[in-house]
VEXKOL-841814 format. One line per 8 residues: number of its first residue (from 1); their letters; for each residue x, y, z of C-alpha. Coordinates in nm, 2 decimals, decimal comma, padded with zeros to 4 digits. Last residue first. Layout:
BEGIN
NUM> A> X:Y:Z | ...
***
This chain:
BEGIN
283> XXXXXXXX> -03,04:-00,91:-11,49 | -03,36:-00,86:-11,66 | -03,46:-00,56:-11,33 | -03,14:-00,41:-11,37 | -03,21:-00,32:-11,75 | -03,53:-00,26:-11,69 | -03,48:-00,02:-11,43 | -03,25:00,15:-11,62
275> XXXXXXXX> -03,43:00,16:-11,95 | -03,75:00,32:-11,72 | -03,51:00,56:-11,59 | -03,35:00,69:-11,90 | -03,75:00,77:-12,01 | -03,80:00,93:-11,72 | -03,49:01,15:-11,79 | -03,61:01,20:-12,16
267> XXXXXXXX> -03,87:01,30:-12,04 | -03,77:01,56:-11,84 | -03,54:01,73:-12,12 | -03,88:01,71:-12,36 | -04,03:01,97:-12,22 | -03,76:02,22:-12,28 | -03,66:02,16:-12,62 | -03,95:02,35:-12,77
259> XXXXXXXX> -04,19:02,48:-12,54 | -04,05:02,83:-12,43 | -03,84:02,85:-12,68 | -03,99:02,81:-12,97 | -03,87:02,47:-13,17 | -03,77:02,55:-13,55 | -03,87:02,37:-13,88 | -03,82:02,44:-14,27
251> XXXXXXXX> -03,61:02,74:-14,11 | -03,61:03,14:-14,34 | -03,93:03,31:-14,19 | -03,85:03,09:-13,84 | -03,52:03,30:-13,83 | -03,66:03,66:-13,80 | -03,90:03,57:-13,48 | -03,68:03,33:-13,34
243> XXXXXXXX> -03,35:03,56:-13,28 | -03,18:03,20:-13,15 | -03,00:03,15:-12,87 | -03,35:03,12:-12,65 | -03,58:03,31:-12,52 | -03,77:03,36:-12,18 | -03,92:03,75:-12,12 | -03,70:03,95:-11,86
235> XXXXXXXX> -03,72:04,26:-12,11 | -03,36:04,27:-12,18 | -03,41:03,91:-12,30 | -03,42:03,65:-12,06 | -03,23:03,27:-12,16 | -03,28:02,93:-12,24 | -03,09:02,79:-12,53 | -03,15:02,48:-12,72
227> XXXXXXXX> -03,30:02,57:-13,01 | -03,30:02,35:-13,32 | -03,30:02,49:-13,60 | -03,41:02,29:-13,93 | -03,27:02,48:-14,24 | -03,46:02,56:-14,51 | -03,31:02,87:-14,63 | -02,92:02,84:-14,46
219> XXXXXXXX> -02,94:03,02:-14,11 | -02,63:03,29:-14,00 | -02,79:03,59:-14,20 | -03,13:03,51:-13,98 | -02,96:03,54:-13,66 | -02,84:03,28:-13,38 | -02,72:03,49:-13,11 | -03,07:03,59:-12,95
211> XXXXXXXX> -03,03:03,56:-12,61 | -02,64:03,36:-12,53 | -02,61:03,06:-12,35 | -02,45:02,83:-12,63 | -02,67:02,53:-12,74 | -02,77:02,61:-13,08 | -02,83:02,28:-13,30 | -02,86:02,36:-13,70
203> XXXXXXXX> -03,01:02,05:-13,92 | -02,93:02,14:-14,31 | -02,62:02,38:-14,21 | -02,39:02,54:-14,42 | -02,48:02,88:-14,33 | -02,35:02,81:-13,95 | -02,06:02,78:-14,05 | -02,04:03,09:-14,29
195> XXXXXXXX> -02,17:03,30:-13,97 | -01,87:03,14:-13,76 | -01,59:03,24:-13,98 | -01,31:03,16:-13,75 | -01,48:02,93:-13,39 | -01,30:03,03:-13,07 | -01,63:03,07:-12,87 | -01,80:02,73:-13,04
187> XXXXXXXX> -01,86:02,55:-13,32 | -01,86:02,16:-13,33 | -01,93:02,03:-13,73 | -02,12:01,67:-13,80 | -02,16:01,51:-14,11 | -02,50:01,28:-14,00 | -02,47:00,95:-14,00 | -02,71:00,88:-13,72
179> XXXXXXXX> -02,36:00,85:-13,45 | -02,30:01,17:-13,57 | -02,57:01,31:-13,48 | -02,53:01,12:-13,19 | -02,19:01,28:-13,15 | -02,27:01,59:-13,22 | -02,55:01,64:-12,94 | -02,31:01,42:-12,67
171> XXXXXXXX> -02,06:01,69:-12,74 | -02,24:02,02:-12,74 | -02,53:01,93:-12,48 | -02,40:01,83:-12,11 | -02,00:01,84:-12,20 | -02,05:02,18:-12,32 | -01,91:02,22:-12,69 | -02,16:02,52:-12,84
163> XXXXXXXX> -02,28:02,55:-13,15 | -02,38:02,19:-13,34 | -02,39:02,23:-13,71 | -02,52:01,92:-13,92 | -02,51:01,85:-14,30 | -02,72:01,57:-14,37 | -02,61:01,25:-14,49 | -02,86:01,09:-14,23
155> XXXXXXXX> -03,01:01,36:-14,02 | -03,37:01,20:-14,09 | -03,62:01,43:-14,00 | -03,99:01,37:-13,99 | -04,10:01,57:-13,70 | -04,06:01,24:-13,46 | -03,70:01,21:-13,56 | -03,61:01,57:-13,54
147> XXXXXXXX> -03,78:01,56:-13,18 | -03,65:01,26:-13,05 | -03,25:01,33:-13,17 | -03,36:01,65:-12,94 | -03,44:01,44:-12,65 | -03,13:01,25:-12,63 | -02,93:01,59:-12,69 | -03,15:01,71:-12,33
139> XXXXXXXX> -03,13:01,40:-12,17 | -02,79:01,31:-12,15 | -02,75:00,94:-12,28 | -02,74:00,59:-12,12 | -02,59:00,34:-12,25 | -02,57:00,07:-12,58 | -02,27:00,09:-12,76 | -02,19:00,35:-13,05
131> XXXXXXXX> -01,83:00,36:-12,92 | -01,87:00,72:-12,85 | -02,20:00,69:-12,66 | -02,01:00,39:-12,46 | -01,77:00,64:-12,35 | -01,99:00,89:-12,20 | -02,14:00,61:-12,06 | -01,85:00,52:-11,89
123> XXXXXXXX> -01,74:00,87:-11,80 | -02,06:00,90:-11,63 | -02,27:01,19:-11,74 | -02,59:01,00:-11,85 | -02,82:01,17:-11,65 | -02,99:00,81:-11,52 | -02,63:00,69:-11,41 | -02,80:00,41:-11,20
115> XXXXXXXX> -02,62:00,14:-11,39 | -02,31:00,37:-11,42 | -02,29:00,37:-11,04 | -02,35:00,75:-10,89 | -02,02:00,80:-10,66 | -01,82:00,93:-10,96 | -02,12:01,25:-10,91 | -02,00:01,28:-10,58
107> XXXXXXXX> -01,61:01,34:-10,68 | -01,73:01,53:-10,97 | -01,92:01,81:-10,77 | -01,70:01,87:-10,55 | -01,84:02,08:-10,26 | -01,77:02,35:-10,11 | -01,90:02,60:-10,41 | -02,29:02,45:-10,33
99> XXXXXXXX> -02,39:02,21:-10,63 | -02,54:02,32:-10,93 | -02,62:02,06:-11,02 | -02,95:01,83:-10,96 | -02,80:01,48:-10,80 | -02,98:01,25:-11,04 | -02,96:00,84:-10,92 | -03,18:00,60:-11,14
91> XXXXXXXX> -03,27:00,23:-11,05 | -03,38:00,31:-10,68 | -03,54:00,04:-10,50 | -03,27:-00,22:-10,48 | -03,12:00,05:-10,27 | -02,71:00,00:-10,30 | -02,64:00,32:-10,51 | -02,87:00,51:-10,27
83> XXXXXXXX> -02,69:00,45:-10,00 | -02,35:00,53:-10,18 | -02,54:00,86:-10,25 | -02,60:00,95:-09,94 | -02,27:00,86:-09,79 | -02,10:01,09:-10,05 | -02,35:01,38:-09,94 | -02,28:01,35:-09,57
75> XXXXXXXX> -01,94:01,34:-09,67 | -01,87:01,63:-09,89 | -02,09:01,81:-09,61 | -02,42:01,95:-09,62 | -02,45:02,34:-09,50 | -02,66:02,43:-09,84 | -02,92:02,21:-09,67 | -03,05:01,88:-09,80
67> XXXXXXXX> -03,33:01,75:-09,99 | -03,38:01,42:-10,06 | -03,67:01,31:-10,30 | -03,77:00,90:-10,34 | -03,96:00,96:-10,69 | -04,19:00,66:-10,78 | -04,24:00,64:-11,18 | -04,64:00,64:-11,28
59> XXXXXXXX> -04,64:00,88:-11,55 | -04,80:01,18:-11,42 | -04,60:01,14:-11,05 | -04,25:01,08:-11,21 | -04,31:01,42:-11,44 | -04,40:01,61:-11,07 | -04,09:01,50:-10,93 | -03,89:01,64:-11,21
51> XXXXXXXX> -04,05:01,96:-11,28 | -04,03:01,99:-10,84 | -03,66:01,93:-10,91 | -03,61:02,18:-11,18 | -03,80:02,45:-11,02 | -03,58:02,39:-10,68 | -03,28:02,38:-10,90 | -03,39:02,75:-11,04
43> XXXXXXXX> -03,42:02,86:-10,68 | -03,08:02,76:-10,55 | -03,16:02,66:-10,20 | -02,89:02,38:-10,13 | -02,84:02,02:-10,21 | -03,12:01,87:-10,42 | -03,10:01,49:-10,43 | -03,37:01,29:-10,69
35> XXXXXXXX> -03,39:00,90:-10,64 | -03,55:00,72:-10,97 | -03,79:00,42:-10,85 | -03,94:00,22:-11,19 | -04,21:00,05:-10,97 | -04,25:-00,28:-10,81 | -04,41:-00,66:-10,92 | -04,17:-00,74:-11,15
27> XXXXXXXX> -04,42:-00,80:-11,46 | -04,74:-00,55:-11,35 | -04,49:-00,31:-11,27 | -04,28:-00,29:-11,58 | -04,63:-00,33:-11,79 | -04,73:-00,01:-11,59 | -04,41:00,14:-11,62 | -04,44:00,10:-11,99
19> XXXXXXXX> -04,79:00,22:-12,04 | -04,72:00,56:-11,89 | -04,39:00,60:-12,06 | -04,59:00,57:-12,39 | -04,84:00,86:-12,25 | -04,57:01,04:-12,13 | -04,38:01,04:-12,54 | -04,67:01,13:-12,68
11> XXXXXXXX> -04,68:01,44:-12,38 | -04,31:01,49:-12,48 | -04,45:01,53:-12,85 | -04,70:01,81:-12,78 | -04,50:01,99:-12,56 | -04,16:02,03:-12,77 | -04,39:02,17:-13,06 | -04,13:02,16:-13,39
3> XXX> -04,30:02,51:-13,56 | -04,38:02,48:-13,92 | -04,19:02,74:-14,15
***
């Protein structure tokens, strides 16, 4: 078993980004801008968002943060984001979710221009991702295809199990496995004869929710597992939807959680906003 260390490659990856908004600086004269919006006190978002502010500080990205109260209108944050969308300034919008229940969340999330789409949500990216076009992809999927192919691992002809069909991780995840010629199988809730699906798997992704799913009778011998999950364990401790400590005896490569997936999510984002703004800035 050797261990796929999430930390040490996102700082690689920091260090690159580094040098690229410096050379996007010194050519157009500005900086990569990404806006952030946190709406409400939820005090995971709040974690996220500082995460996310802090990662524009280390590698040179200017952050213009908005944070509203819970009270905020449908509105107030539609206008927002429409001024956003028109700031020559900003090349990436993120409006952290959850949102407060009165609000819609798609409605102001349609608001976000495709160009500045720097989560990768928009229908039209979406779309692009299926086409095998050139767009901008969810960060945590994006940052996995980053890990396996920085650790070696070419999913090409391999077999590939993605668990769990969320529109944030499952889907984009299987398709750009797909998408690298990997043979690609979606399992989730209504899945027959998960355990023998999961068996089948060279390159396993488990993104479900659930502490400790993924056991060692469900993992082929010298599978890589991928770890997306990020739960607490009856003991409050952080783990992941995979029983870690029995697996990693029968997986080629695994990512821990904490430190696996995790750091790379945030990259990934900075690295979505540096192709933004140079894509807007070439125009």
């Amino acid at each position: 078993m050797k261990l796929i260390d999430g930390k040490v490659i996102s700082a690689q990856i920091r260090k690159e980004l580094g040098e690229r908004t410096k050379n996007f600086f010194e050519r157009y004269g500005k900086r990569v801008g990404l806006a952030v919006v946190l709406i409400g006190e939820d005090p995971a978002s709040k974690v996220y968002v500082r995460n996310k502010i802090s990662g524009c500080e280390e590698v040179g990205i200017r952050s213009f943060a908005h944070f509203l109260p819970a009270n905020t209108t449908q509105e107030q944050a539609v206008e927002l984001i429409r001024a956003l969308a028109e700031d020559k300034n900003v090349h990436g919008i993120l409006v952290q979710l959850p949102l407060p229940h009165h609000l819609d969340a798609q409605k102001i999330l349609r608001e976000i221009p495709t160009e500045k789409d720097v989560d990768g949500f928009s229908a039209e990216n979406v779309g692009k991702l299926v086409l095998k076009e050139r767009g901008t992809v969810a960060c945590t999927p994006l940052g996995v295809m980053e890990l396996l192919k920085r650790s070696g691992v070419d999913p090409k002809g391999k077999r590939a199990v993605v668990v769990g069909r969320s529109n944030i991780v499952g889907k984009p995840m299987a398709m750009l496995l797909l998408n690298a010629d990997a043979t690609v199988t979606v399992c989730h809730s209504k899945t027959e004869n998960l355990k023998e699906e999961c068996r089948n798997a060279d390159i396993l992704v488990a993104a479900i929710g659930k502490p400790k799913f993924i056991g060692a009778d469900m993992i082929k011998e010298g599978a890589v597992v991928i770890d997306v999950g990020m739960n607490r364990d009856e003991q409050g401790k952080l783990c992941g939807d995979v029983d870690f400590d029995n697996v990693k005896e029968k997986a080629s490569l695994i990512t821990p959680v904490p430190g696996g997936v995790g750091p790379m999510t945030i990259s990934m984002l900075l690295s979505n906003a540096c192709a933004l703004a140079e894509t807007a800035e070439e125009l």
